[in-house]
C-alpha positions, 0 to 999 in steps of 0.5 A: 467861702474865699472868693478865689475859692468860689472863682475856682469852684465856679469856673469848674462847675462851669467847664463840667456842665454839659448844658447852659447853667441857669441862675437859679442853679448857681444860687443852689451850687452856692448858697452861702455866697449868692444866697440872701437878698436878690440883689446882694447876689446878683451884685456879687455874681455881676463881680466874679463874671467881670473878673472871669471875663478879665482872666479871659474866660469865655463866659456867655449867657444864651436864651434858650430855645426848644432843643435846650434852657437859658443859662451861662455856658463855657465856649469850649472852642475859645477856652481849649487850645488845640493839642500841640502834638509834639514828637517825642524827639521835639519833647525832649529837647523842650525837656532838656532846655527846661531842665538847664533852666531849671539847673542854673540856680537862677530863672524866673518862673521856676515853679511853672516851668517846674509843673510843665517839665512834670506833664511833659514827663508824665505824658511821654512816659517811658519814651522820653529820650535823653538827649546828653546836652550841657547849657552853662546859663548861671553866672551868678555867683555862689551864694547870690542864686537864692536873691537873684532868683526872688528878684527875677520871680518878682520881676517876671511878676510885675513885667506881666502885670506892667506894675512900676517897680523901685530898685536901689541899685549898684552901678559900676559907674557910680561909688554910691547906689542909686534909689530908681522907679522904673517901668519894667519892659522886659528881661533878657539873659545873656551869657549867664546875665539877666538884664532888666529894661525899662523905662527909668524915671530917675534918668527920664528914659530906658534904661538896662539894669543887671539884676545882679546889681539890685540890692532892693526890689519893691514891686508897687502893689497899689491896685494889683489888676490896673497896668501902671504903664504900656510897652510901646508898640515899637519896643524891642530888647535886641535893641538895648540888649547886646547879643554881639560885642560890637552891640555894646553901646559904648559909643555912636553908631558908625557903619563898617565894611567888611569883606568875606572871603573864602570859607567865610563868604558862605557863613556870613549871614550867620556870622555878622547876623542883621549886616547888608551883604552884596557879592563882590565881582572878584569873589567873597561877601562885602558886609555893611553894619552898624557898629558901637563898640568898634574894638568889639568887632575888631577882635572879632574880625582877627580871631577870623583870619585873614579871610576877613578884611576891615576895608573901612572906614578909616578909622577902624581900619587903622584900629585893626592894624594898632590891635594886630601890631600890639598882638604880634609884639606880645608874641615877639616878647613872649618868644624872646623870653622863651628863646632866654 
C-alpha cells in the first residue's frame, strides 16, 4: 500500500473508532505494512504518527483503566471545528463571491473553492438565493488565463509551504528579462491584477512581481516539507500593494493636508482610509497622510469638487493649480473647436 493511501486508511479508522485503538490492532487493520519484524513496523508506524502529528492530527495514546483499554484516540474536541452556522443570506453572498472568483479565468485555489462552492450548494439546498452581483476581477488578457492561472496554482503552493521560487521576468522597466529567486510572502489582487511579494535575492530585498509579467516558474522541490524561508512577523501586503493611486510608490514619502467640507467632512474616513483627521473650528475635516504619488492623489482630490482643498504643503499645492490649469485650457480648446 502507497503510504499516502495507508495515511488516509489510518486516519479514517481512527476517526470511526469509538474506543482507544491498540497496537496490535493496527497490526491486523494493517498487516501488509506493519506486519514482520517487530521492529521494522514500530519504525514505520513511529513515521506516519510523526507525519499525522505534522499535518495537526490530534494523535494521542492513553493508558487505560478500569472503564476502557490502552490504545491511540483522535481528540474530537481539537480535530472538529465547531459548525459556522451561517444564514442563508450570509451563504449566499460567500456563493456569489466564490462564484466571481471562479468566473475571472484566473485565481488560485480554484479547485478548493470549486469542492467549497458544491458543499455550500449542496447543504443550502433549494434555499439558496441568488443575489444578482457583477464582479470584474480578470484583467488577463484573452489567451493568458490558462498561464496566469497555473502560475498562481503553483504559487498559491509554494507561499504556503514558503518554498523559494525562480522566475524569469519581464519587467517594463528592463528591455531584457531578468532570471530572479524569491521568497515568496504573498499574493494580492488588485483591480484585476495579481501581484506577487516577496523577498528577492537577485536585488537583496522585497520586491512585487505582476504574475502576468512571469514567463517562467519553478517552485524548489528540494525537501517539499521543510520551510526554505519565514515571513517576518511584521510583514504586511498593504505595505507594498498599493489599494490607492497616491500609494503607488513612485517617489518619498511626503505628508499632505487636506481639508473636507461639506458633504465630504462626514465620508472622509472612507475617502482617505488610514489618514489623521481633526475637526476643524470653522467647520469641515482637516486630513494629514502620507503620500508617494502626489499626482495620485492630486487627481483624486478634482474629481472631488471644491469641497475638497489641498492646503499643503507647497509643493502640491501648486501641482493641483498646474494639473486645474492644463484642465480647464483642454476644455477651452475643445470648445473653441466646437464653437469653429
Amino acid at each position: 500500500m502507497e503510504r499516502t493511501e495507508r495515511i488516509l486508511d489510518l486516519v479514517a479508522l481512527l476517526l470511526d473508532a469509538r474506543e482507544p485503538i491498540s497496537w496490535a490492532e493496527l497490526r491486523e487493520h494493517f498487516p501488509a505494512d506493519y506486519g514482520g519484524s517487530d521492529d521494522a513496523a514500530e519504525r514505520k508506524f513511529e513515521r506516519d504518527k510523526a507525519e499525522l502529528v505534522e499535518l495537526g492530527f490530534p494523535l494521542t495514546y492513553v493508558q487505560g483503566d478500569d472503564e476502557r483499554r490502552d490504545g491511540y484516540i483522535v481528540d474530537r474536541d481539537a480535530y472538529y471545528l465547531p459548525e459556522a452556522d451561517l444564514t442563508k443570506e450570509e451563504l449566499a453572498v460567500l456563493y456569489a463571491a466564490g462564484s466571481a472568483a471562479l468566473a475571472s479565468g484566473a485565481f488560485p485555489g480554484r479547485d478548493d473553492l470549486a469542492h467549497a462552492l458544491r458543499k455550500i450548494g449542496f447543504f443550502a439546498g433549494e434555499s439558496l438565493p441568488t443575489p444578482r452581483v457583477r464582479m470584474e476581477l480578470g484583467a488577463v488578457q484573452e489567451g493568458e488565463e490558462k498561464e496566469v492561472s497555473a502560475r498562481l496554482e503553483q504559487l498559491w503552493d509554494a507561499c504556503a509551504a514558503r518554498k523559494w521560487v525562480e522566475i524569469t521576468y519581464a519587467s517594463p522597466k528592463h528591455p531584457t528579462t531578468t532570471h530572479r529567486k524569491v521568497d515568496p510572502y504573498g499574493l494580492a489582487l488588485r483591480r484585476g491584477v495579481w501581484t506577487l511579494v516577496g523577498h528577492c535575492h537577485l536585488r537583496g530585498g522585497l520586491r512585487t512581481f505582476h504574475v502576468h509579467r512571469i514567463r517562467e516558474l519553478k517552485v524548489n522541490t528540494a525537501r517539499p516539507r521543510t520551510p526554505d524561508f519565514q515571513v517576518p512577523a511584521d510583514f504586511s501586503l498593504d505595505s507594498h500593494v498599493a489599494y490607492f493611486p497616491w500609494q503607488h510608490r513612485f517617489h518619498e514619502p511626503v505628508e499632505v493636508v487636506l481639508r473636507l467640507s461639506g458633504a465630504l467632512a462626514s465620508r472622509a474616513a472612507s475617502l482617505l482610509p488610514g489618514a489623521t483627521l481633526e475637526p476643524v473650528e470653522e467647520g469641515g475635516v482637516r486630513a494629514r497622510m502620507k503620500v508617494t504619488f502626489l499626482d495620485g492623489l492630486v487627481r483624486f482630490c478634482l474629481q472631488l469638487g471644491p469641497d475638497c482643498r489641498v492646503e499643503g504643503p507647497e509643493s502640491a499645492q501648486a501641482r493641483v493649480k498646474e494639473m486645474a490649469t492644463r484642465i480647464l485650457e483642454r476644455h477651452a480648446e475643445a470648445h473653441e473647436k466646437v464653437s469653429a
